[in-house]
N, C-alpha and C positions, 0 to 999 in steps of 0.2 A: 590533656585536652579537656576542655568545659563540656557539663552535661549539658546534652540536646533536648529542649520541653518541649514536648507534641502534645496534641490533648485530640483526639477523637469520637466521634459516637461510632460502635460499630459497625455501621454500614458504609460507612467513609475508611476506613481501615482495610490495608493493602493486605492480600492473604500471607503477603510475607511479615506482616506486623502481629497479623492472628496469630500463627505458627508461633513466634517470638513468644507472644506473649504467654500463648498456652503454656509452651518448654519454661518459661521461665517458670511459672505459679506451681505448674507438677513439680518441676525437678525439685524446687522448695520446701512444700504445702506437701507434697505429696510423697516425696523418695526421700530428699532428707530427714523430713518430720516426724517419717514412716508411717505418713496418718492417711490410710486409704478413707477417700471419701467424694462425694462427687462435686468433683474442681469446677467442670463445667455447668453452668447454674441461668435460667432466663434473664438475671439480673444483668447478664452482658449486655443484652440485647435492650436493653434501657439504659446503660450507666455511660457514664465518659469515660474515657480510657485516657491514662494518663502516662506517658512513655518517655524514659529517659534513658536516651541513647550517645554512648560516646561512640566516635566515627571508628576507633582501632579496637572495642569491643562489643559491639552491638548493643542488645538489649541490659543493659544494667539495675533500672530500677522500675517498676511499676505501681499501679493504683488502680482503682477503678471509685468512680463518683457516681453512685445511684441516684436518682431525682429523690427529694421530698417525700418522707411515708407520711401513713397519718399526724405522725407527732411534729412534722410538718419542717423532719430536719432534712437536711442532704445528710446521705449514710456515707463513708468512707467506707472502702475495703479490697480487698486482696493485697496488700501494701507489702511488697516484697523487693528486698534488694539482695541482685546476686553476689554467692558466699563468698567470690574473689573482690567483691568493693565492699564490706560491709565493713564500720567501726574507722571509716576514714572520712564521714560528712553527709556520706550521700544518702541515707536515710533521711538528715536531717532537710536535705534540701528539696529530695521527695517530698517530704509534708508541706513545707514553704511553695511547691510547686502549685500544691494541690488546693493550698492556704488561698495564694495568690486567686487562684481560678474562681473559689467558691465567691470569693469579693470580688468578685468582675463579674460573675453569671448570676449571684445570690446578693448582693448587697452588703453581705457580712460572712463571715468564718465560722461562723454557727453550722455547726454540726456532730454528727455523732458515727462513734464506732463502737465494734466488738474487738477488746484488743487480748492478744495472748498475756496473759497475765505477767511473764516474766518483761513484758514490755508497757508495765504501766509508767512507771519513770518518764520512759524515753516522750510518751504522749502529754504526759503531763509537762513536758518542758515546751510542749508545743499549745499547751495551752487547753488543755482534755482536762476533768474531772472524772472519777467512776463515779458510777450511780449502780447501785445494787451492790451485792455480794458476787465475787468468785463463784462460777459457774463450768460444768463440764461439756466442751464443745467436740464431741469426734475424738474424745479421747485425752484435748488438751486444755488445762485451763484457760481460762477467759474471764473477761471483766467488760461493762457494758461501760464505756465512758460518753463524753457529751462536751462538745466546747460552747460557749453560749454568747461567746464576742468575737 
């Protein structure tokens, strides 16, 4: 079955979507990662939320899309696909979800993320550069990248 693209701000989000999505970014971010750290962040309460759901397993992939900071990019983050779909697309279709959105609400694809360094590749095929050095976030390497088209 085809993934399901929702796109939300949090106050339009059904408490059964919240629930989803929190379980999803802990079980991830947090249990598997082993990277206690605080999941929950204000940035929900400004970002889009970006939700991909197939109808026979629920929450499968997520994102969340922050407005604009000073540097006057949309931020990308919490980008996580659960451990039973990964390495078969849907990562990739995550980022084209969230692709698609930034060029319909922004004008262009310009934007930027913190990505886990073992997943600079994967960004960079989506069209990301880093910018700066390798950096330690909670434990886990990271890299600041920037897509600028």
């Amino acid at each position: 079955m085809p993934i399901q693209w929702t796109f939300h701000r949090f106050e339009a989000l059904r408490p059964v979507e919240i629930h989803a999505l929190y379980k999803l970014r802990v079980d991830v971010f947090v249990v598997e990662q082993n990277c206690p750290y605080p999941e929950v962040d204000a940035e929900d309460l400004a970002a889009m939320h970006v939700l991909g759901v197939k109808p026979d397993a629920g929450l499968i992939a997520y994102a969340r899309i922050i407005p604009p900071h000073a540097d006057g990019l949309p931020h990308i983050g919490r980008v996580v696909v659960h451990r039973d779909h990964r390495r078969n697309g849907t990562g990739h279709a995550l980022l084209s979800a969230v692709t698609d959105h930034l060029i319909a609400t922004h004008g262009s694809a310009r934007s930027a993320l913190a990505a886990q360094h073992h997943l600079q590749r994967f960004y960079e095929r989506h069209g990301f550069a880093p910018v700066g050095d390798v950096y330690d976030l909670d434990g886990i390497p990271h890299v600041d990248m920037v897509r600028m088209g």
